[in-house]
PAZAPA-4460 file (N, C-alpha, C; in steps of 0.05 Angstrom, whole numbers, plus 32768, in hexadecimal, padded with zeros to 4 digits):
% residues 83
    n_x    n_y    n_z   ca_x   ca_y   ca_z    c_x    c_y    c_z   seq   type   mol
   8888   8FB1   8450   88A2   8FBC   8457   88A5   8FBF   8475     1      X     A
   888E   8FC8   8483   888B   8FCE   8496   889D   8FAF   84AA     2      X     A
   888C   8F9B   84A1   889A   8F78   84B0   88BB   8F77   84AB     3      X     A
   88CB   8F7F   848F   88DE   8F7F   848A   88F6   8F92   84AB     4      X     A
   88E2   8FAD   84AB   88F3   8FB7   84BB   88EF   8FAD   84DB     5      X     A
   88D6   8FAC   84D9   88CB   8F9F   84F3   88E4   8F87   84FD     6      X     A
   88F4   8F6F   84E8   8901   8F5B   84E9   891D   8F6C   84F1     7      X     A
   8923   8F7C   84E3   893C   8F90   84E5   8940   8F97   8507     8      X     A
   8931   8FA3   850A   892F   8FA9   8529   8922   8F93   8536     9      X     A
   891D   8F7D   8539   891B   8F6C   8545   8907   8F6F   8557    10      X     A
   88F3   8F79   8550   88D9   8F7F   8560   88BF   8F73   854B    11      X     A
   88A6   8F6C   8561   8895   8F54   8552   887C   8F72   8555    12      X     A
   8875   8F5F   853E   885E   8F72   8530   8846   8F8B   8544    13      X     A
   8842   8F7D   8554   8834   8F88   856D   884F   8FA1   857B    14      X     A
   885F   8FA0   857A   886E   8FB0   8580   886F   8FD7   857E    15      X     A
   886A   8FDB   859D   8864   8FF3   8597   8883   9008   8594    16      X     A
   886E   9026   8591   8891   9035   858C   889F   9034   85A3    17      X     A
   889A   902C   85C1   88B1   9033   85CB   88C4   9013   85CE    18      X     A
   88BC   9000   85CA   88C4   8FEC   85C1   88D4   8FE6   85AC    19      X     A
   88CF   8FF8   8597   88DA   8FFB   8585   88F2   9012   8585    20      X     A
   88EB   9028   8593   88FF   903A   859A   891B   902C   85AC    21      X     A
   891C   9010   85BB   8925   900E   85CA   8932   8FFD   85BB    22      X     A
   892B   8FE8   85AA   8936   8FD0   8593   8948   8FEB   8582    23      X     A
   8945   8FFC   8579   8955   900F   8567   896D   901E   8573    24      X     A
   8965   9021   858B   8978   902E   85A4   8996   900D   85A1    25      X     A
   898D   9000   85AF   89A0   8FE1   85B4   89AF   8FE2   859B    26      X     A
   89A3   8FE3   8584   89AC   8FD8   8570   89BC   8FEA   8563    27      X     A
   89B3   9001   8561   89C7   901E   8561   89E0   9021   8570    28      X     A
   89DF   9017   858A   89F8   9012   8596   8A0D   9000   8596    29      X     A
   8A02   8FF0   858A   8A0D   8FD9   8580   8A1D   8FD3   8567    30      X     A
   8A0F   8FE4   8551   8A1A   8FE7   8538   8A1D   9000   852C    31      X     A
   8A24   9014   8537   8A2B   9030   8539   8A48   9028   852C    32      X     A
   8A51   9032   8512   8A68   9037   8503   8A7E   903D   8511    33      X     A
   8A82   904F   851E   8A94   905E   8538   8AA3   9045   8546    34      X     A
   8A92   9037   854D   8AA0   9015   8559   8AAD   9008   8548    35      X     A
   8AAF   900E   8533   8ABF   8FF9   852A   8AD5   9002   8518    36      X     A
   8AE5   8FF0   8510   8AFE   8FF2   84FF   8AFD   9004   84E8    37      X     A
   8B0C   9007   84D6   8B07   900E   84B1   8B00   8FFD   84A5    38      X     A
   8B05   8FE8   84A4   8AFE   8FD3   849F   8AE3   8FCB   8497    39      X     A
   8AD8   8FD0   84B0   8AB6   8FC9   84B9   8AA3   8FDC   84B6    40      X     A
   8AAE   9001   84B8   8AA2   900C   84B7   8A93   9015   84A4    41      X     A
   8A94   900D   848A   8A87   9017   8477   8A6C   9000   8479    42      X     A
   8A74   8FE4   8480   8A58   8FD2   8484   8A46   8FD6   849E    43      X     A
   8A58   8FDE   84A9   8A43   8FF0   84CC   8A2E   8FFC   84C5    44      X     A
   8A3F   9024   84AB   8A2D   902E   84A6   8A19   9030   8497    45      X     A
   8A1E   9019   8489   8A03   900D   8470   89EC   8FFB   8486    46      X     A
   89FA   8FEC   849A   89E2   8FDF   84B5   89D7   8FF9   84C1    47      X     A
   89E3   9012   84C7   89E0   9025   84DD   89C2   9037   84BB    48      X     A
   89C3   903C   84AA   89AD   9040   84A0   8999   9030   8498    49      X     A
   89A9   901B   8498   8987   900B   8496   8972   900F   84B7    50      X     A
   8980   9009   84C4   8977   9008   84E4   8969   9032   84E4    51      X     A
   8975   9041   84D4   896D   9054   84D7   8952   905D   84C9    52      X     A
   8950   904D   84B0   893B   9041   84A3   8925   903C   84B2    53      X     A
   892E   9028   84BD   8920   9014   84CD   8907   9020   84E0    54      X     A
   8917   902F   84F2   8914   9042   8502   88FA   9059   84FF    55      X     A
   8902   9065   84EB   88F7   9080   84DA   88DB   9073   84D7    56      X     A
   88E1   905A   84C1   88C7   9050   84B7   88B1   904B   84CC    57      X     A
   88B3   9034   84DB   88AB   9037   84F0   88A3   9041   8504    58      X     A
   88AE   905D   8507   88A2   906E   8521   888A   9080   8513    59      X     A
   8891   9083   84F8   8880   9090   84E9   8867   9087   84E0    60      X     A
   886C   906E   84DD   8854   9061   84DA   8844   9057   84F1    61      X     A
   8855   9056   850B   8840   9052   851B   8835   9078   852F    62      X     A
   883F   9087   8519   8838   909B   851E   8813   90A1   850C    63      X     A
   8811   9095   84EF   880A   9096   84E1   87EF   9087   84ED    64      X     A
   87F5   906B   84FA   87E0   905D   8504   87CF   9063   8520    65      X     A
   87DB   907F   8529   87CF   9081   8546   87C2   9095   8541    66      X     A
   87C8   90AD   8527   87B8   90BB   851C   87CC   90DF   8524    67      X     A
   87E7   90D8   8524   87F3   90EE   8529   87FB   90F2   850E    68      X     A
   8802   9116   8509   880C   9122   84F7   882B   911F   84F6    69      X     A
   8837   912F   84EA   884E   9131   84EA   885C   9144   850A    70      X     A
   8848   9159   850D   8849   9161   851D   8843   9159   8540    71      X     A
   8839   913F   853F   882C   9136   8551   880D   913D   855E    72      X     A
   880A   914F   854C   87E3   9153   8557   87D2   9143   8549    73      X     A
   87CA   913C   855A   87AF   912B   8545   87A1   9133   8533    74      X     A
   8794   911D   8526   878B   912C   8511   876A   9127   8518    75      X     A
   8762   911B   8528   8747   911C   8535   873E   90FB   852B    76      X     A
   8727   90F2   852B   8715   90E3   852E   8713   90E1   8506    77      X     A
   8717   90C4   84FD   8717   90C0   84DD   86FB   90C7   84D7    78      X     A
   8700   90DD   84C0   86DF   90E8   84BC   86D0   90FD   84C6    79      X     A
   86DF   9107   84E1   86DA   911D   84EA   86EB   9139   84DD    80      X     A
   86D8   914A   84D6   86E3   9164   84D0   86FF   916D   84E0    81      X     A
   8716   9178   84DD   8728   917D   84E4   872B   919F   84E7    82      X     A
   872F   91A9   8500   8724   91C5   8508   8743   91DA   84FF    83      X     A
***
């Protein structure tokens, strides 16, 4: 899933979060509902959650791979007792 969103935001696999923060930023500005017609806006805001998807998944998971919590503290060394 992860490659799917990775394609969405237009960032290559090696891509870190602020790279990724910055592909979600562009593209948020770009397809933000508010810009456009009645018309358009209901297909904006179905692009504007996927990209928010996108986003979430991603920061989280490369929160997950550096070894941060939800909270941002580490969680120490894999296998080490946690204090």
């Amino acid at each position: 899933m992860s490659d799917y969103f990775r394609r969405l935001l237009g960032v290559s696999p090696s891509a870190g979060k602020g790279e990724i923060k910055k592909a979600y930023h562009s593209l948020a500005r770009q397809n933000h509902p508010d810009l456009y017609g009645e018309q358009e806006k209901d297909l904006q805001e179905i692009k504007m959650m996927a990209l928010n998807e996108a986003y979430a998944s991603l920061m989280k998971l490369g929160d997950l791979e550096t070894g941060l919590d939800i909270q941002g503290e580490g969680r120490g060394a894999p296998g080490s007792a946690a204090a």
